[in-house]
C-alpha positions, 0 to 999 in steps of 0.5 A: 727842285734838283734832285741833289737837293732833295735827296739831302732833304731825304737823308736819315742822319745815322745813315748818312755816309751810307747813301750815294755819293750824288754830289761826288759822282756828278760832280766827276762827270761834268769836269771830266767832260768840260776838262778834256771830252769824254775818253776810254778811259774816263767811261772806265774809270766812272763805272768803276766809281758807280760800281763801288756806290751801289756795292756799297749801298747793297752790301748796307741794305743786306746787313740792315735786313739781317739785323732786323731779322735778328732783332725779330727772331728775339722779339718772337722768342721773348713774346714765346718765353712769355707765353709759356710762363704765366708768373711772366706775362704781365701787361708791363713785359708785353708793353715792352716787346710792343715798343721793340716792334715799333722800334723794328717797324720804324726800322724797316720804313726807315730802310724803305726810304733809304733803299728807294732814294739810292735807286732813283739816285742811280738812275738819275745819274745814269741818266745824266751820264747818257745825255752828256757824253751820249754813251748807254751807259743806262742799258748796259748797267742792267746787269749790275742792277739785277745782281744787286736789286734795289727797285723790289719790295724786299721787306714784305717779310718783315712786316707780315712776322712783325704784324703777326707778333705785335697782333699777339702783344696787342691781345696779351699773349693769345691769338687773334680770335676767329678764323683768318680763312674766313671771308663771309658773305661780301654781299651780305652788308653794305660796303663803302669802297674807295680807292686810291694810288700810292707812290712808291716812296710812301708803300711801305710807310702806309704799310706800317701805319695800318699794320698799327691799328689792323693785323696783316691777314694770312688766309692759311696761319697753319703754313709758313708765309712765303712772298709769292702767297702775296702774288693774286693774278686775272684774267680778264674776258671781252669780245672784240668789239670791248662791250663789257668794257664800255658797259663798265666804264658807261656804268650800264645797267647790269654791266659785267666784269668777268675775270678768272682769278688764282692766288700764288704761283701758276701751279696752283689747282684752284681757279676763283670764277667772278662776276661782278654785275652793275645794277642786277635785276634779280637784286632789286637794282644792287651791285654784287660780285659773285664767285665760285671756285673750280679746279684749273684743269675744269677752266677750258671745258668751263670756257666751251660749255663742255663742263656744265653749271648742273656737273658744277652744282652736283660736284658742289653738293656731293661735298657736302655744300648746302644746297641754297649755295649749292643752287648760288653756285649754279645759276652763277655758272649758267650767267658765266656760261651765257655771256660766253656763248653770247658775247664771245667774250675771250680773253684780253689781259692778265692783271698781276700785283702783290697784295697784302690785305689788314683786317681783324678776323670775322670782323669785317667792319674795316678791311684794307687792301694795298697792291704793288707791283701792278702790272698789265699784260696781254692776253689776246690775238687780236693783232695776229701775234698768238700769245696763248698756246694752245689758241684756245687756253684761257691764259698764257703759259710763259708768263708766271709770277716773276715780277717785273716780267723782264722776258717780256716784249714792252708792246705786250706788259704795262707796269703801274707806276703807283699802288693802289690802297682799297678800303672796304667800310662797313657803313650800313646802320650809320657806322663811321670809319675809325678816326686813324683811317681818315686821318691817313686817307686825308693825309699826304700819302695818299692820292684819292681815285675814284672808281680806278679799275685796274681792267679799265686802265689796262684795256685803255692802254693796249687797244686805245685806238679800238675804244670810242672812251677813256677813264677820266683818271689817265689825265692823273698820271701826267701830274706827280702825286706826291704832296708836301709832307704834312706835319705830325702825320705818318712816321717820322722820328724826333730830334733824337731820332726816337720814334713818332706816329703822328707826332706822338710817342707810341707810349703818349698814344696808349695813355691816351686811348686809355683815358679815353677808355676811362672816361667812357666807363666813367660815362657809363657808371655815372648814367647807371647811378643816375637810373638806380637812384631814380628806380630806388633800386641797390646796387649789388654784385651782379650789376657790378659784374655787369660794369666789368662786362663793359669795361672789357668790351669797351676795350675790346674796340679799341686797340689795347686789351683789357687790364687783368681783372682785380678782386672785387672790394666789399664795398662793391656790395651796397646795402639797401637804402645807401646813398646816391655817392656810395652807389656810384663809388660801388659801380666804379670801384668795381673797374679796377682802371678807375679804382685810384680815381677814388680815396678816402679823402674829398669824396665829394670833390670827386665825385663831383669832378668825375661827373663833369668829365663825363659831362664833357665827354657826353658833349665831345660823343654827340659830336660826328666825327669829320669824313672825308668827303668824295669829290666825283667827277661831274662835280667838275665837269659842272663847274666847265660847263658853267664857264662854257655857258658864259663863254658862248654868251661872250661870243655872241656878245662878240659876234654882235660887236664885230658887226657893228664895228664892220657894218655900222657908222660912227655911232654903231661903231662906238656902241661896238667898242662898248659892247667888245669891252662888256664881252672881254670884262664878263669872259675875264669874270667868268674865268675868275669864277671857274678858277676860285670854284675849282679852287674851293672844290679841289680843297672841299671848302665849304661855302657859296657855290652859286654866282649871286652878284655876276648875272645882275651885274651882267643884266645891268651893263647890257641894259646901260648899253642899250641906254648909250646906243638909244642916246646917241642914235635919237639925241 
């Protein structure tokens, strides 16, 4: 597809005579050249035009953002408004400033797109532009694009403060409990990781969709977010003959990464040390990453063995940390200590990107990282270029945070070209993930990689020629990622242009976990009932107060909060010896979510409708929820080999029929002709099969995997041919 026709495809409607004028600026460059060549004045005259369309598109974007900060700043001062006048803060007012963050969140993807398309537009023009007239049009209009940027994320802002105060709204006014800072023991529970790319035209759209269900996580709330508290930056170590490289990539047993990490700008004073160990002996066989933190001027006499694991623990211990952390902390230190003094490893490259993390605080169940702005850069001296000053530092000093690093020699930086989106599940004691994660990991959005690692893909790249392997990923970056887009998935708009997530209206999503919540309550009042009334027991206020205690924790799982509680009517109260229908009208009137379900009128009817739902519902909770399953690699190479094993029966089969034809008499060469013919149909069928296997793979279609009828059609063609030779050599 041109990319005329698919930037019309692209096009928000109230936006349109803000894009550029594609069509119009292609159409100046080809008559110019067909009409009279290309002139002075015509290069002049076209770069003035292009000049106009990006001003015009920069200044549109720049009034977008200052009215989306506007719209922010009345939504934070409202949401503070409420918070301050309890007679004000109901569910109604906190509804209402939750769809207005929703309005802005469409807003910003909307300007997402809008802000990528017109960037690729230039480019492509200026592509156009240097390849008709055979002028650099491209490299001197640099300048312009850096006074008028449209290829950096600038919207990081927006979403983190529309995060922040649609988290308050979706808690009713208060904050999110626990403590952001708090990142837990991450070896303490089994953690399913995966990851996958995204292509910059869908960053910030995913973004948003997980900004839906997950808050944005700020480590440090008491200061203000600022872009670069995004920035995290590595240093990666190896030896010259890239040993922790092939370990890692061969998954050896106890392989390590060893990588020096800090967050925000070069100046900061803390240095996270990890090691991340495949298989570990002192683990029983488990995979762990350990870490501890030491002050950046401590990094180098780390490095040389002059700051020692026993000063490292007693630093620790003097301020207070416990002392089975304390002794975690040293024997880290000493494995670290070892592997370089024993490896020699060094360092080799810099691993840079933008992060921006979603997980509720203390609860690490789900937690979702998304990193943009990728880059590799590199580290060492192995071709003789001193890159760190002084030799022996641990990192580069000319090299800060100021992505995309345009000071830098191309021989010297690698920028991705895609995000990459880590998801962390929690699935030990048979936990799903939650439904809206599998719905976007399955989803046109994203592309599944499994086991990416950004060092792996970095080291491939600068010292390929001194690497005896390569990731089985680098053959993904030849192929576009993008898919068509699926319908009723992520965020699109209606006719209208009203917003939809996932094909529904935000209000339509909030009715229904509602009713979903409902009917779980109901579920839960009518198993109760049930066993009070086969115990012979009352219900009486406590088990009421109980039935409440479930209702707030049912919601609690969700992404809505409970419902003020309401009085407790007097029926709730039953006396000993009432019916099993009073019974269960006192559990379920007690739920105010339920309290209209229920009248003086057609008592039984309803209750007899509320036990069928439950039913159901009991049926539809058995029910396991669909994942997505992870293709692995070998899974395709089995599939080659397969084909392969056919291909060298063919060959022989070949070899055979080749002799006889060149060797034989007529009858030898007839049976040659035969068994040429029997070799071309099984390779044709070998093909077929290795193609419709890679298919069903590639789509996770379930099915018949083996060959049931090739190997006995394959036995009896072979045996019918030796008949025919038999035939005609002894008739």
């Amino acid at each position: 597809m041109k990319y005329g026709q698919e930037l019309q495809q692209n096009i928000f409607g109230p936006w349109r005579l803000s894009y550029v004028s594609y069509d119009i600026l292609k159409q100046e460059l080809k008559t110019r050249q067909l009409d009279h060549g290309w002139t002075q004045k015509d290069a002049s005259d076209f770069t003035n035009l292009l000049e106009n369309e990006l001003s015009k598109v920069y200044d549109f974007v720049n009034a977008k953002l200052s009215e989306i900060d506007a719209r922010i700043l009345y939504c934070e001062r409202t949401i503070q408004t409420l918070q301050k006048n309890p007679s004000m803060s109901s569910d109604a007012n906190y509804g209402i400033m939750d769809e207005a963050l929703t309005e802005i969140l469409f807003d910003v993807n909307d300007l997402s797109r809008f802000t990528r398309v017109n960037f690729v537009a230039i480019q492509k023009i200026l592509k156009k532009h240097d390849k008709w007239t055979g002028l650099h049009l491209k490299h001197d209009f640099i300048t312009k694009l850096r006074e008028k940027p449209l290829d950096k994320q600038r919207f990081d802002v927006a979403i983190i403060y529309i995060s922040a105060l649609h988290d308050i709204c979706r808690n009713r006014g208060k904050q999110s409990p626990g403590n952001s800072a708090s990142g837990g023991d991450q070896n303490a529970f089994e953690r399913a990781t995966a990851k996958y790319w995204i292509h910059p035209d869908n960053i910030t759209e995913v973004k948003a969709i997980i900004m839906l269900h997950l808050p944005v996580l700020i480590f440090n709330k008491d200061k203000k977010w600022e872009p670069s508290d995004s920035a995290v930056s590595s240093t990666y170590f190896d030896n010259s003959n890239f040993d922790l490289y092939t370990g890692r990539l061969q998954r050896d047993e106890e392989a390590e990464a060893i990588r020096f990490r800090w967050y925000g700008p070069m100046n900061s004073t803390s240095v996270f040390i990890e090691r991340k160990t495949h298989h570990a002996s002192w683990l029983d066989g488990a995979s762990v990453k350990d870490r501890f933190r030491i002050k950046e001027n401590q990094v180098n006499p780390f490095m040389s063995g002059i700051y020692t694991a026993d000063q490292i623990a007693d630093a620790q211990r003097k301020s207070g940390t416990e002392e089975s952390t304390v002794e975690n902390v040293r024997f880290i230190a000493k494995g670290v200590q070892k592997s370089f003094k024993e490896k020699r490893i060094e360092p080799m490259l810099r691993a840079f990107y933008n992060r921006t993390a979603f997980q509720l605080p203390d609860n690490q169940r789900v937690r979702i990282s998304l990193d943009t702005d990728l880059t590799f850069i590199r580290e060492d001296h192995l071709d003789g270029i001193t890159r760190r000053q002084p030799t022996y530092n641990w990192r580069r000093n000319d090299v800060g945070i100021d992505y995309p690093f345009p000071h830098l020699k191309d021989d010297d930086i690698l920028r991705f070209p895609y995000a990459v989106l880590e998801t962390k599940l929690q699935t030990h004691l048979g936990q799903e993930p939650p439904v809206w994660l599998t719905s976007l990991l399955e989803s046109h959005l994203v592309h599944e990689v499994p086991r990416f690692s950004k060092y792996l893909h970095g080291a491939c790249h600068f010292y390929r020629e001194r690497l005896p392997l390569l990731p089985w990923w680098l053959a993904e970056l030849n192929v576009d990622i993008r898919k068509p887009r699926a319908e009723n998935i992520g965020l699109t708009r209606s006719k209208s242009f009203k917003p939809l997530i996932d094909g529904k209206y935000r209000r339509a999503m909030i009715e229904e976990k509602e009713r979903a919540n409902q009917q779980a309550v109901v579920q839960h009042g009518e198993k109760s009932s049930r066993k009070s009334s086969s115990t012979g027991t009352a219900v009486n206020n406590g088990s009421s107060s109980s039935i409440n205690e479930l209702n707030v924790k049912e919601y609690s799982n969700t992404d809505l909060p409970p419902l003020p509680p309401r009085k407790k009517p007097a029926a709730a109260a039953a006396a000993p010896g009432t019916s099993d229908n009073n019974k269960t009208r006192g559990i379920l009137s007690s739920i105010p979510q339920i309290q209209n379900l229920f009248s003086k009128k057609n008592d039984k009817s309803q209750d007899l409708e509320l036990g069928a739902s439950a039913a159901d519902l009991g049926e539809n909770a058995n029910k396991k929820q669909k994942v997505k399953v992870r293709v692995e690699p070998k899974v395709f190479f089995a599939n080659e080999r397969t084909f392969i094993a056919w291909l060298q029966f063919c060959a022989l089969l070949l070899t055979v029929a080749l002799n006889l034809l060149n060797f034989g008499d007529t009858i030898s060469r007839t049976v040659g002709g035969i068994f040429i013919g029997l070799s071309a149909g099984i390779a044709i069928y070998a093909l077929y099969r290795f193609e419709k296997r890679a298919w069903m793979i590639n789509r996770r279609i379930d099915g018949r995997y083996d060959d049931i009828w090739g190997p006995a059609v394959l036995c009896l063609l072979l045996v019918v041919a030796l008949i025919v030779n038999f035939y005609l050599r002894f008739r």
